[in-house]
N, CA and C atoms of all chains as a GROMACS GRO file, in nm:
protein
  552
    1UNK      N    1  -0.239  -0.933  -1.582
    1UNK     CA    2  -0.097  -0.935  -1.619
    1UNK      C    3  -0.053  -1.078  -1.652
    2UNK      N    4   0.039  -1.089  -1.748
    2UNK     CA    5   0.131  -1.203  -1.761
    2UNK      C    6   0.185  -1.316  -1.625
    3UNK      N    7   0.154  -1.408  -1.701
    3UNK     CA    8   0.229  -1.457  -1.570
    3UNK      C    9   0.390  -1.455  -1.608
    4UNK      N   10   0.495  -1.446  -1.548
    4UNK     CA   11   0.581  -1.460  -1.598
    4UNK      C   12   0.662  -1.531  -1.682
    5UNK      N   13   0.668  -1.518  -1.783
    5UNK     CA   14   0.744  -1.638  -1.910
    5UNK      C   15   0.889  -1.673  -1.850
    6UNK      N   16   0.904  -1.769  -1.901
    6UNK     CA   17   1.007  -1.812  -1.854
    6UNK      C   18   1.085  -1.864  -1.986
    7UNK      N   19   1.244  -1.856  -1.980
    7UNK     CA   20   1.351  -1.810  -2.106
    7UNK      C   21   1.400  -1.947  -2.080
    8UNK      N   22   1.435  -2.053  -2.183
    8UNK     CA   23   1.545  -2.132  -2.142
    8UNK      C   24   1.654  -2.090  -2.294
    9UNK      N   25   1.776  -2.204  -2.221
    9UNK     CA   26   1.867  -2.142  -2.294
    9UNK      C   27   1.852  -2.204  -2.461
   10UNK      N   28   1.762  -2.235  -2.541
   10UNK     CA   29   1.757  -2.293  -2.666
   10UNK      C   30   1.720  -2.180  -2.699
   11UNK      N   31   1.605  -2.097  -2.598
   11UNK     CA   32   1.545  -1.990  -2.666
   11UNK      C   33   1.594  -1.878  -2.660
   12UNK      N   34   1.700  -1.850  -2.581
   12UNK     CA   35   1.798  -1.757  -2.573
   12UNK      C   36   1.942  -1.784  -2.696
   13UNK      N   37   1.943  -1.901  -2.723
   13UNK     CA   38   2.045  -1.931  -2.791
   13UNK      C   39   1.956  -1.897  -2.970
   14UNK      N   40   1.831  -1.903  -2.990
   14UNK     CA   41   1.787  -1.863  -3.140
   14UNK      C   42   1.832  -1.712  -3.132
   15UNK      N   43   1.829  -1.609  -3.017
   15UNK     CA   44   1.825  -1.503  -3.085
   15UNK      C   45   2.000  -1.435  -3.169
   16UNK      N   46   1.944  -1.428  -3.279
   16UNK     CA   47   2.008  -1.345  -3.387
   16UNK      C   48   2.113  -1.272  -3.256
   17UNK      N   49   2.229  -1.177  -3.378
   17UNK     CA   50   2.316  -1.119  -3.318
   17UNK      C   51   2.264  -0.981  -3.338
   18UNK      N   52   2.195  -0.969  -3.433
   18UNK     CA   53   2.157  -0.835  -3.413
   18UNK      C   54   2.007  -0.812  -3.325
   19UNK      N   55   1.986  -0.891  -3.310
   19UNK     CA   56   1.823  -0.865  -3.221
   19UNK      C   57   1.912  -0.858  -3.028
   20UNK      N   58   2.027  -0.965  -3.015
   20UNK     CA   59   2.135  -0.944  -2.870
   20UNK      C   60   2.158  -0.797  -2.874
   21UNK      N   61   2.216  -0.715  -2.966
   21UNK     CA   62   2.263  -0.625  -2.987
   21UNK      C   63   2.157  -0.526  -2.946
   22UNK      N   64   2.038  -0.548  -2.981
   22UNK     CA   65   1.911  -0.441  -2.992
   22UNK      C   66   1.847  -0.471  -2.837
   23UNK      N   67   1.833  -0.556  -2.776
   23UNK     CA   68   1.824  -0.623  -2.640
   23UNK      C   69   1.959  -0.551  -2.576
   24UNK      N   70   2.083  -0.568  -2.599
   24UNK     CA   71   2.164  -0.494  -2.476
   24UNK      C   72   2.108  -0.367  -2.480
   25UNK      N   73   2.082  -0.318  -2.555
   25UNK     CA   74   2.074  -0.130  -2.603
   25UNK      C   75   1.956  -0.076  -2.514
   26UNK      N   76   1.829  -0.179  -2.532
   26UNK     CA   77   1.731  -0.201  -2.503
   26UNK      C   78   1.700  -0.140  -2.278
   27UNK      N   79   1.789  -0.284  -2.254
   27UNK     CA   80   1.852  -0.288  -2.113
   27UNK      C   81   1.891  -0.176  -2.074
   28UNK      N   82   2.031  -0.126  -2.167
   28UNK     CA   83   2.096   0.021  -2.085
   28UNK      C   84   2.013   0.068  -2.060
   29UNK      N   85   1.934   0.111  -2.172
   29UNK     CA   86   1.807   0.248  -2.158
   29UNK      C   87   1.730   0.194  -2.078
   30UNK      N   88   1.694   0.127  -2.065
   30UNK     CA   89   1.599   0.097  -1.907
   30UNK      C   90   1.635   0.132  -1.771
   31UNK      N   91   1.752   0.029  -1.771
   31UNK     CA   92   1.850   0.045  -1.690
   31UNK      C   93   1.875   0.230  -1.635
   32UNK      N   94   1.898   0.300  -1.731
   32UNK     CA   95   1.907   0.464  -1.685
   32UNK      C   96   1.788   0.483  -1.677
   33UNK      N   97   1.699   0.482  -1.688
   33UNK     CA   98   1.518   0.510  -1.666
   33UNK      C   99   1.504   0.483  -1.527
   34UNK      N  100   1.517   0.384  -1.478
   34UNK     CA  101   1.523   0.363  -1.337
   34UNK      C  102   1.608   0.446  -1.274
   35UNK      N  103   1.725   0.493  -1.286
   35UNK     CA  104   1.793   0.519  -1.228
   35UNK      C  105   1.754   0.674  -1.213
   36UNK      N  106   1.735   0.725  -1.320
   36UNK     CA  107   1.662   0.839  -1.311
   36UNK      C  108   1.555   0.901  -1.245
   37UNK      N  109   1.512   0.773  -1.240
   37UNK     CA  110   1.360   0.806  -1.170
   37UNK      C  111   1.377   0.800  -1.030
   38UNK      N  112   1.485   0.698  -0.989
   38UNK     CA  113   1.528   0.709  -0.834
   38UNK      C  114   1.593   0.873  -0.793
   39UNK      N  115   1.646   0.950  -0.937
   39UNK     CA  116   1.718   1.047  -0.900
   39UNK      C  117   1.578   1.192  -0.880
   40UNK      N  118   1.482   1.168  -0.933
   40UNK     CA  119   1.366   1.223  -0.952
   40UNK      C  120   1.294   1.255  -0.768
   41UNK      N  121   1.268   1.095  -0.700
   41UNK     CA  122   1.254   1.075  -0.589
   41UNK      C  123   1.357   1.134  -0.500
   42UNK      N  124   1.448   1.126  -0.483
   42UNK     CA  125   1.589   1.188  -0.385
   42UNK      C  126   1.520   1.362  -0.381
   43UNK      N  127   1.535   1.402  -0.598
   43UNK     CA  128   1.530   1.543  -0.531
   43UNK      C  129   1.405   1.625  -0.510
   44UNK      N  130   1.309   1.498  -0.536
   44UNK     CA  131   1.165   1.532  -0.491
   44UNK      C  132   1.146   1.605  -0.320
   45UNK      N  133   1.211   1.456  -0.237
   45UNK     CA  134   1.242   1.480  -0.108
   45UNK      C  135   1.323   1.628  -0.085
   46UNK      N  136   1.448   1.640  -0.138
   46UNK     CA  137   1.544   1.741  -0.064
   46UNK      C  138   1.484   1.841  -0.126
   47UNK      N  139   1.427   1.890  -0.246
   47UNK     CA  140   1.332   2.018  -0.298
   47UNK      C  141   1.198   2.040  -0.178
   48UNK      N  142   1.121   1.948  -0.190
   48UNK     CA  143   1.023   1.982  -0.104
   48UNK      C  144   1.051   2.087   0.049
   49UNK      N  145   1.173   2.032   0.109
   49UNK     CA  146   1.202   2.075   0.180
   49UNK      C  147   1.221   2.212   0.180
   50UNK      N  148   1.293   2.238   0.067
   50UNK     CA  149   1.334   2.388   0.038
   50UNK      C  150   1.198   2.433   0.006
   51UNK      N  151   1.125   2.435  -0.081
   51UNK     CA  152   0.956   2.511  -0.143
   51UNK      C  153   0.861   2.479  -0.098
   52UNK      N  154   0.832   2.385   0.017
   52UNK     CA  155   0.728   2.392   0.117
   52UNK      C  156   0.746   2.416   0.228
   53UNK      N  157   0.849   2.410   0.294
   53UNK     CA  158   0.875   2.487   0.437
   53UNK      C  159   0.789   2.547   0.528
   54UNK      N  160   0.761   2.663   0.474
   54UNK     CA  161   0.638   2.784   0.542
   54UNK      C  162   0.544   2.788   0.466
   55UNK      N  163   0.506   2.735   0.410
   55UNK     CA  164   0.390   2.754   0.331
   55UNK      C  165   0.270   2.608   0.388
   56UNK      N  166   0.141   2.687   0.382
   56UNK     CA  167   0.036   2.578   0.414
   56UNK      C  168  -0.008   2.574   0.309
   57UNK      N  169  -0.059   2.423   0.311
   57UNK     CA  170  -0.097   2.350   0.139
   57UNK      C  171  -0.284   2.415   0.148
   58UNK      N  172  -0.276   2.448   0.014
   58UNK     CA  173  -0.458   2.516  -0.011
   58UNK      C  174  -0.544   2.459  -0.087
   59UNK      N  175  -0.433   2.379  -0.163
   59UNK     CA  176  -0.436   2.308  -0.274
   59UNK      C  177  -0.360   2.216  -0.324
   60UNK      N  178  -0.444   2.103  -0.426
   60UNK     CA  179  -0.320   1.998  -0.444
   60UNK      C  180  -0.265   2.011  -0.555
   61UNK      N  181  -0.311   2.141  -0.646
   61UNK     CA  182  -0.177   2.147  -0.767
   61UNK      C  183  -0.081   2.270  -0.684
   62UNK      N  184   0.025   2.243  -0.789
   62UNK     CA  185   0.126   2.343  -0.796
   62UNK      C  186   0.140   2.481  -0.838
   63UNK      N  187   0.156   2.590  -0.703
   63UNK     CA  188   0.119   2.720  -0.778
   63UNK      C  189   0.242   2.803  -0.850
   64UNK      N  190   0.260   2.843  -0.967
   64UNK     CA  191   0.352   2.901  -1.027
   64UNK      C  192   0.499   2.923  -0.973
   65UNK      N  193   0.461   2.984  -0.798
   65UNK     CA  194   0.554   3.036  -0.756
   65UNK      C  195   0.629   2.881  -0.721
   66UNK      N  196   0.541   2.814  -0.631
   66UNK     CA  197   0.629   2.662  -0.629
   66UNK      C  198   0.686   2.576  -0.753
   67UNK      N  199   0.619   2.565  -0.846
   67UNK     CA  200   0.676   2.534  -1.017
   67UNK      C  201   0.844   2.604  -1.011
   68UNK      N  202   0.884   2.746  -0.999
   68UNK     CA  203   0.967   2.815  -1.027
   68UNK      C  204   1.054   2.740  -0.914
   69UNK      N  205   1.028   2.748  -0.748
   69UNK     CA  206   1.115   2.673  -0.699
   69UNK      C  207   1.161   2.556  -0.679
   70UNK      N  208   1.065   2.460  -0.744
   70UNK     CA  209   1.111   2.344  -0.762
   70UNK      C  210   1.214   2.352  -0.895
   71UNK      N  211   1.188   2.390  -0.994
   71UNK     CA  212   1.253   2.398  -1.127
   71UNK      C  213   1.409   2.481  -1.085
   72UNK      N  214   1.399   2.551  -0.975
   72UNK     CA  215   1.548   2.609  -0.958
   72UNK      C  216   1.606   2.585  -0.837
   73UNK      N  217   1.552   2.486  -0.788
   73UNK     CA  218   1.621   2.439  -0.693
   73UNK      C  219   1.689   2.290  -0.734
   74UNK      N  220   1.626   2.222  -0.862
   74UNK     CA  221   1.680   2.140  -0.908
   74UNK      C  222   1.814   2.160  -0.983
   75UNK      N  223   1.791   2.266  -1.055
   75UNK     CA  224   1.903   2.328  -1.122
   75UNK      C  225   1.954   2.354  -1.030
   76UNK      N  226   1.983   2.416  -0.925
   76UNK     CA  227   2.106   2.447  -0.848
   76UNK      C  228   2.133   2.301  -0.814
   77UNK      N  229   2.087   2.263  -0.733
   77UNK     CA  230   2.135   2.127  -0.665
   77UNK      C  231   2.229   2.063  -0.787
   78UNK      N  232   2.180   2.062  -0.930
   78UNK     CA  233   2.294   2.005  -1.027
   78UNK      C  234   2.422   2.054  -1.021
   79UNK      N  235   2.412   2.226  -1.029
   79UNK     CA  236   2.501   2.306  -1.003
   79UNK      C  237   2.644   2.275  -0.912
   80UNK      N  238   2.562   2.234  -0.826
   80UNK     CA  239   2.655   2.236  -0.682
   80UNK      C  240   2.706   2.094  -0.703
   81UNK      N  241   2.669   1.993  -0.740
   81UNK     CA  242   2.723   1.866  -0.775
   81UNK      C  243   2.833   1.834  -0.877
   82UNK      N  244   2.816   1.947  -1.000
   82UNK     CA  245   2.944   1.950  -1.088
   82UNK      C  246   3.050   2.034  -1.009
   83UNK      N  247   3.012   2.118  -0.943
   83UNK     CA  248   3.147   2.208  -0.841
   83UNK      C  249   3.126   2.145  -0.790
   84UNK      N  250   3.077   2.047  -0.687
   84UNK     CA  251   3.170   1.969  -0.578
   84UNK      C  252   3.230   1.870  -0.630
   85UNK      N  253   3.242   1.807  -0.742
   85UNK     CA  254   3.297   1.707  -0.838
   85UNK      C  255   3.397   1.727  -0.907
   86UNK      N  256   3.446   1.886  -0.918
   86UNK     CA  257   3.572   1.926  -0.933
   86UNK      C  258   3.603   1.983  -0.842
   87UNK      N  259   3.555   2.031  -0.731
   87UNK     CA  260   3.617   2.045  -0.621
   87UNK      C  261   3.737   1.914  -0.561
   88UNK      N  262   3.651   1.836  -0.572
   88UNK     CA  263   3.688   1.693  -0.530
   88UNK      C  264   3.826   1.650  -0.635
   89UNK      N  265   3.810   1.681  -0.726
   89UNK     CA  266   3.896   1.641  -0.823
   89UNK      C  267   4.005   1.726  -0.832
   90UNK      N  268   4.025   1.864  -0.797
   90UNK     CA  269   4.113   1.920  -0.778
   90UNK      C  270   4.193   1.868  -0.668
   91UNK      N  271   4.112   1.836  -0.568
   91UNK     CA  272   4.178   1.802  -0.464
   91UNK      C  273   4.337   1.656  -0.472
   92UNK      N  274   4.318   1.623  -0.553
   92UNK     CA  275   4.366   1.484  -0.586
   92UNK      C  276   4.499   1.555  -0.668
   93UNK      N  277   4.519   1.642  -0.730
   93UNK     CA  278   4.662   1.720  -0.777
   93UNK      C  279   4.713   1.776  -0.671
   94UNK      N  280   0.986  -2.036  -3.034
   94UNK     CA  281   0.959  -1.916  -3.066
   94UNK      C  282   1.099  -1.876  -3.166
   95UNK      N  283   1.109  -1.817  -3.268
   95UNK     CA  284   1.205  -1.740  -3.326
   95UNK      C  285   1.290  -1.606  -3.261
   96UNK      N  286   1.391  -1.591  -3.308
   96UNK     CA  287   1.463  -1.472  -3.255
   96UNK      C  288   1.381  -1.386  -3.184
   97UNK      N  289   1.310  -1.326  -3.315
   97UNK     CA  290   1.213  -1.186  -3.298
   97UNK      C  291   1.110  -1.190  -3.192
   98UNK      N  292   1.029  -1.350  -3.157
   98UNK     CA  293   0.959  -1.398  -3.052
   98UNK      C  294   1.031  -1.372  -2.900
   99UNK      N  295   1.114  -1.413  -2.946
   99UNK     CA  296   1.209  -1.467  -2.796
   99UNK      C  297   1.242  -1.278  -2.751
  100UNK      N  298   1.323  -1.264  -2.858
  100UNK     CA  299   1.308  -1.082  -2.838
  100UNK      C  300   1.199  -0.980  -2.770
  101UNK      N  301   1.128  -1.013  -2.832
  101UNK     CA  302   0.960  -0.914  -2.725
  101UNK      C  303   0.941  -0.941  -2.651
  102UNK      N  304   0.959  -1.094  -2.624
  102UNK     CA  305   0.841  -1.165  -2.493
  102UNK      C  306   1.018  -1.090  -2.404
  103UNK      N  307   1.117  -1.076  -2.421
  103UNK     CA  308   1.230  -1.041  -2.307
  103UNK      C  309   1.167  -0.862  -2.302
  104UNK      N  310   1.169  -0.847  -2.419
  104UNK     CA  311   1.123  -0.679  -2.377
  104UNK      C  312   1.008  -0.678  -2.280
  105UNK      N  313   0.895  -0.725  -2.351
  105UNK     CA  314   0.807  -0.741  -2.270
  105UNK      C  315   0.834  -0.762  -2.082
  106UNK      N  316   0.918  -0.836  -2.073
  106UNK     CA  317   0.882  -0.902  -1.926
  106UNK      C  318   0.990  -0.731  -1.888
  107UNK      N  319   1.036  -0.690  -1.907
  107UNK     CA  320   1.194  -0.591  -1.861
  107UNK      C  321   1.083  -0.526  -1.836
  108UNK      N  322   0.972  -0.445  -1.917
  108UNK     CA  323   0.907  -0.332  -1.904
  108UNK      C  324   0.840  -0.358  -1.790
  109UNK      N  325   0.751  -0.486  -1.793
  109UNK     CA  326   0.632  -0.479  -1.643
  109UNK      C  327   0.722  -0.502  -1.512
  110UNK      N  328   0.851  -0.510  -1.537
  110UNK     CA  329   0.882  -0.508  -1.384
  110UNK      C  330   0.933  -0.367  -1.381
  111UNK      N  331   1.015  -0.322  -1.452
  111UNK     CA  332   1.042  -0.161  -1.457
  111UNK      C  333   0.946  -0.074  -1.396
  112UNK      N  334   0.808  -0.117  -1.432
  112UNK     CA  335   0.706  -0.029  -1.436
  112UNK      C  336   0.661  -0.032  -1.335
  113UNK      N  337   0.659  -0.183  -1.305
  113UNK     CA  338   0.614  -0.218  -1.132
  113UNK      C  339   0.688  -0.138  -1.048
  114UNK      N  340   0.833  -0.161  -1.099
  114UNK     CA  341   0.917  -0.154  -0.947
  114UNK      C  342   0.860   0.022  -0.925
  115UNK      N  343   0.851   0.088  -1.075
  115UNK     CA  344   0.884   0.230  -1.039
  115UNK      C  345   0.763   0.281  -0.964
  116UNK      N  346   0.639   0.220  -0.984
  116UNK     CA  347   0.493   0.297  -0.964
  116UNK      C  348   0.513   0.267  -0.795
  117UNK      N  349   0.569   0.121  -0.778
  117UNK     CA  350   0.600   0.114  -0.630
  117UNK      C  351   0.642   0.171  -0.562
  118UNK      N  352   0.817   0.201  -0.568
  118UNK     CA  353   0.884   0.318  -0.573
  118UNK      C  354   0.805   0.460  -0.478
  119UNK      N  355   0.727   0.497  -0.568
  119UNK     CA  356   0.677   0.646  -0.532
  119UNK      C  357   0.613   0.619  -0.412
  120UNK      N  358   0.550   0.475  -0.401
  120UNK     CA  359   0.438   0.494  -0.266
  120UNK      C  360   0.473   0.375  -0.178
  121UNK      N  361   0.578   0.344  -0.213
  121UNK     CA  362   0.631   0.203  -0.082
  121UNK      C  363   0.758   0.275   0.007
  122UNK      N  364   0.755   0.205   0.056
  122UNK     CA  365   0.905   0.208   0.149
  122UNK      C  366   0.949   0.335   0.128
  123UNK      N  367   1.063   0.393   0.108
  123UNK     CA  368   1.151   0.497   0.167
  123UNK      C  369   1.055   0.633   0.088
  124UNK      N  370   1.005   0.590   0.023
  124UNK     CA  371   0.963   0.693  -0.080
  124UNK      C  372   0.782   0.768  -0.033
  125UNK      N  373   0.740   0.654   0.022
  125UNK     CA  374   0.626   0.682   0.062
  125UNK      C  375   0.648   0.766   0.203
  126UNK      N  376   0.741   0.701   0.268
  126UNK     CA  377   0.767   0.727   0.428
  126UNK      C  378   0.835   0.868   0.385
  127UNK      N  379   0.869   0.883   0.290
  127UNK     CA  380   0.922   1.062   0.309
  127UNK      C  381   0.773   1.159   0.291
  128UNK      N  382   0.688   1.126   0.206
  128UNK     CA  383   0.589   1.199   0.129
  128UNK      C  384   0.482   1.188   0.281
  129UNK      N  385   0.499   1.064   0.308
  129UNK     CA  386   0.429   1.064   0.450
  129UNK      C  387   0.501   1.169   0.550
  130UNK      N  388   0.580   1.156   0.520
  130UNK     CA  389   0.673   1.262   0.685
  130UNK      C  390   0.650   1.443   0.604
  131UNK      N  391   0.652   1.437   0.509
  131UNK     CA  392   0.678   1.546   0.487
  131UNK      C  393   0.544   1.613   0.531
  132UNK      N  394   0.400   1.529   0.483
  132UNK     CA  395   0.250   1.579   0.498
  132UNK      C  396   0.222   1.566   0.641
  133UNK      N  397   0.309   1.502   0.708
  133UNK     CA  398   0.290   1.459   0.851
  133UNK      C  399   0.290   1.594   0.896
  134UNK      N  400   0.435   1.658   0.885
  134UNK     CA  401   0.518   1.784   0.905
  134UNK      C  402   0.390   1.914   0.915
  135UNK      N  403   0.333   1.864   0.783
  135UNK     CA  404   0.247   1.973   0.743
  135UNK      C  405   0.178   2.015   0.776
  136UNK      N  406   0.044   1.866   0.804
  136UNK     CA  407  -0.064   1.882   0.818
  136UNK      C  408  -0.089   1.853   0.975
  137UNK      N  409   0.016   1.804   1.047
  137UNK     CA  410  -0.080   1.759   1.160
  137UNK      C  411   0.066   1.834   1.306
  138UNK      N  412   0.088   1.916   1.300
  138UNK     CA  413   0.184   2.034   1.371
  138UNK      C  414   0.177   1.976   1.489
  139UNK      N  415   0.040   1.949   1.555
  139UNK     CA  416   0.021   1.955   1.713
  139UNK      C  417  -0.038   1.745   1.687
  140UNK      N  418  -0.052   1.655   1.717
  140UNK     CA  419  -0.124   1.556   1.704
  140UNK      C  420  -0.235   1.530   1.833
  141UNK      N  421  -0.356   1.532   1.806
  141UNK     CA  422  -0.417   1.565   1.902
  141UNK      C  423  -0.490   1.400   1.876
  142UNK      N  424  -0.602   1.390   1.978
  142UNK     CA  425  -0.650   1.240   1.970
  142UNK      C  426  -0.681   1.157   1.878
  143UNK      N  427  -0.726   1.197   1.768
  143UNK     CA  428  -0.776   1.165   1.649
  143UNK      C  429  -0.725   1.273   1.554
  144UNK      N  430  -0.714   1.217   1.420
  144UNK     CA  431  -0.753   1.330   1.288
  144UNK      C  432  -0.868   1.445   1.256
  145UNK      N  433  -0.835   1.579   1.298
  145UNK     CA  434  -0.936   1.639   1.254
  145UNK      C  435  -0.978   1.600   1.108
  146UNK      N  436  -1.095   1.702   1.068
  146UNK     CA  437  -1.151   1.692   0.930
  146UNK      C  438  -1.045   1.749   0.865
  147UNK      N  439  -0.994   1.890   0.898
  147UNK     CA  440  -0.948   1.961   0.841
  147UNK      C  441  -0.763   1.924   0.812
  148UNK      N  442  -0.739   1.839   0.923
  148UNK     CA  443  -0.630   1.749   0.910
  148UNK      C  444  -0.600   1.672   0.750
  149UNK      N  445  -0.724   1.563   0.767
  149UNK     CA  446  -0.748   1.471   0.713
  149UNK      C  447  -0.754   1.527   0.565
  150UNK      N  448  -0.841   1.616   0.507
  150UNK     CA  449  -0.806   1.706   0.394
  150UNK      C  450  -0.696   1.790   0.372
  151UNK      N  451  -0.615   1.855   0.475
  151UNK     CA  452  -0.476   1.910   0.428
  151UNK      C  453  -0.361   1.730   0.361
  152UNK      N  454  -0.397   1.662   0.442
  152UNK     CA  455  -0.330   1.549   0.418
  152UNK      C  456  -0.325   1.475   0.252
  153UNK      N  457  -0.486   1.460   0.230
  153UNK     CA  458  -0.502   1.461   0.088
  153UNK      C  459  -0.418   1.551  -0.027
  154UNK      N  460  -0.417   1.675   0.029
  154UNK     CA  461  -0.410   1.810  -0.072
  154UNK      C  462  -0.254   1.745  -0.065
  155UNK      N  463  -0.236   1.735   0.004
  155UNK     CA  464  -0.063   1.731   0.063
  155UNK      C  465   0.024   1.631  -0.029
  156UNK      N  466  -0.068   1.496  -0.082
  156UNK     CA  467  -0.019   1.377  -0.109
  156UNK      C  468  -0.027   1.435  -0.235
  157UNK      N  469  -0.178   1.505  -0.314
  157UNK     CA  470  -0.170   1.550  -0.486
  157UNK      C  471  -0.057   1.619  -0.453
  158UNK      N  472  -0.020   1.744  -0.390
  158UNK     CA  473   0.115   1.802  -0.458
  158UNK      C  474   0.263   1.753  -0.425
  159UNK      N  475   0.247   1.660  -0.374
  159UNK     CA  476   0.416   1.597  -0.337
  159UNK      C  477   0.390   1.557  -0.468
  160UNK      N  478   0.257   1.436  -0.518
  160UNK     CA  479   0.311   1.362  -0.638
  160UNK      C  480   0.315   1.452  -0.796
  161UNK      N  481   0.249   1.606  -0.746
  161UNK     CA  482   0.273   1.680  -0.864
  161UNK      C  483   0.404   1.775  -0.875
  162UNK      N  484   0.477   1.785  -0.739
  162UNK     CA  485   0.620   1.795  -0.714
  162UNK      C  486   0.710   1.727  -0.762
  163UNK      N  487   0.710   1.591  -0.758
  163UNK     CA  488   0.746   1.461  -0.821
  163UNK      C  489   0.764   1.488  -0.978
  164UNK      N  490   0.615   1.516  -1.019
  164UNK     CA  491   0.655   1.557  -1.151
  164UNK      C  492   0.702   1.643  -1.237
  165UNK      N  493   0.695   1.770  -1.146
  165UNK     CA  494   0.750   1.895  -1.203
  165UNK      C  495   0.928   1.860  -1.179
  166UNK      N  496   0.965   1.811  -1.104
  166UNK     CA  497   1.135   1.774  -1.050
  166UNK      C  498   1.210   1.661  -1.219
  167UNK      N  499   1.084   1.552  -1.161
  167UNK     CA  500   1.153   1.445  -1.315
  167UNK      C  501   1.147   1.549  -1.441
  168UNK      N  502   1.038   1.660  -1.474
  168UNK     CA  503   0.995   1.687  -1.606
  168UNK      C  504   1.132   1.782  -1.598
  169UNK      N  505   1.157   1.867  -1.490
  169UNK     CA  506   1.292   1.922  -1.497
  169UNK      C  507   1.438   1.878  -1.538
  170UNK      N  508   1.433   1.760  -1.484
  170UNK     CA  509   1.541   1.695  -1.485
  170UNK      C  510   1.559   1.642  -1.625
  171UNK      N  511   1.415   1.602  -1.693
  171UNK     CA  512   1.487   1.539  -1.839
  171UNK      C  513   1.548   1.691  -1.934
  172UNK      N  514   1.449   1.800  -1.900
  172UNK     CA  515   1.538   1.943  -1.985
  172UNK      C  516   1.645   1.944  -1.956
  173UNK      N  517   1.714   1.925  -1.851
  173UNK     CA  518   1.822   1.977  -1.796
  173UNK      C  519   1.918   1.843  -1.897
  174UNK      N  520   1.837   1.732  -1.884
  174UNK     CA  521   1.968   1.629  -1.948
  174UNK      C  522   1.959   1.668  -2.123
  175UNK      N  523   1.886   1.701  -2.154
  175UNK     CA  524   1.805   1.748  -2.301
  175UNK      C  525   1.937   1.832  -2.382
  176UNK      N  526   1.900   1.927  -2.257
  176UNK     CA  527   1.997   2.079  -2.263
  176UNK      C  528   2.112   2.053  -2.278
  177UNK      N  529   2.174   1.968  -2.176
  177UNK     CA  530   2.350   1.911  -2.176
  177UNK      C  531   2.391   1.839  -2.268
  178UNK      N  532   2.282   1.722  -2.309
  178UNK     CA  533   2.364   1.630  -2.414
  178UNK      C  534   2.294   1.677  -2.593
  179UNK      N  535   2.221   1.735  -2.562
  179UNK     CA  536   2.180   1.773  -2.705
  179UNK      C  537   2.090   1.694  -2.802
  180UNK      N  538   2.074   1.564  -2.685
  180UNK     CA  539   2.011   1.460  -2.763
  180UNK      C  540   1.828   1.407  -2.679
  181UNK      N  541   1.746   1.380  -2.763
  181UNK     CA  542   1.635   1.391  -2.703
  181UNK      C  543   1.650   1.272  -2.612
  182UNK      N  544   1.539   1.282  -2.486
  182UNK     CA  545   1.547   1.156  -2.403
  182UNK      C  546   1.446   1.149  -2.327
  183UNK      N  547   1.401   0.982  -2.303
  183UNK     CA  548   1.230   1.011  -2.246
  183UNK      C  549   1.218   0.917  -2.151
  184UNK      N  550   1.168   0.940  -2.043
  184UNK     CA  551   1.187   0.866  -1.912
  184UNK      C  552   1.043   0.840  -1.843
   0.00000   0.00000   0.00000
């Protein structure tokens, strides 16, 4: 790997306005990539809980029936987050 | 270096820590200690003096499907954002 480069400000000051522009854009989308992926981990944890419970592991892939409850237990959990988000928001009228 | 120089070598450096932080992520700190507790849960019910064999292999099996859990959850999650905003997106 790289060692880390290091930016000073002459070389921050050449870049163009449209290459800043393509660099902020750049950031956001990263920026939500991570964030996503932290949201990935959370409902990794609180799913597992729900679709491995009683079940003993036989194997290390995923069998259909667990695929289906992970895939709809994510969807609900979204579910319940837009109703508790207007729940919440009703509350405030 | 020119604009376009100065430009990559910043992309460049954003991605290998992104990438770092995330691969870390899954198997450090809070993230590991759940995947650990959860196979803990699983595989070892009673803890007796040592790791059985049969321990020690539920434990393995345990770690492939948390991290293939992992992936079936993110691969869900980008349809679901796919579905809502209408616009493609890749994570």
């Amino acid at each position: 790997m790289d060692s880390t480069p290091s930016f000073t400000d002459a070389d921050l000051a050449r870049l163009s306005d449209s290459d800043k522009q393509e660099l902020k854009d750049f950031i956001d989308k990263e920026s939500k990539r991570t964030k996503f992926q932290a949201q990935s981990h959370n409902l990794t944890d609180i799913c597992w809980k729900k679709c491995f419970a009683t079940s003993t592991i036989k194997s290390g892939a995923l069998e259909k029936s667990e695929e289906t409850c992970l895939a709809n237990c994510v969807g609900r959990f979204l579910d319940l987050n837009v109703a508790t988000l207007k729940h919440v928001q009703s509350m405030r009228h | 270096m020119d604009s376009d120089a100065v430009k990559k070598a910043i992309i460049r450096q954003v991605l290998v820590e992104s990438n770092t932080n995330n691969s870390r992520q899954l198997f450090e700190a809070r993230y590991h200690y759940r995947a650990n507790e959860h196979c803990f849960d699983k595989c070892v019910p009673k803890p007796g003096s040592s790791m059985s064999s049969s321990e020690t292999t539920c434990a393995s099996l345990c770690m492939e499907k948390y991290i293939n859990a992992w992936n079936k959850v993110n691969q869900t999650l980008i349809q679901r954002l796919q579905a809502e905003s209408g616009t493609s997106f890749s994570a």
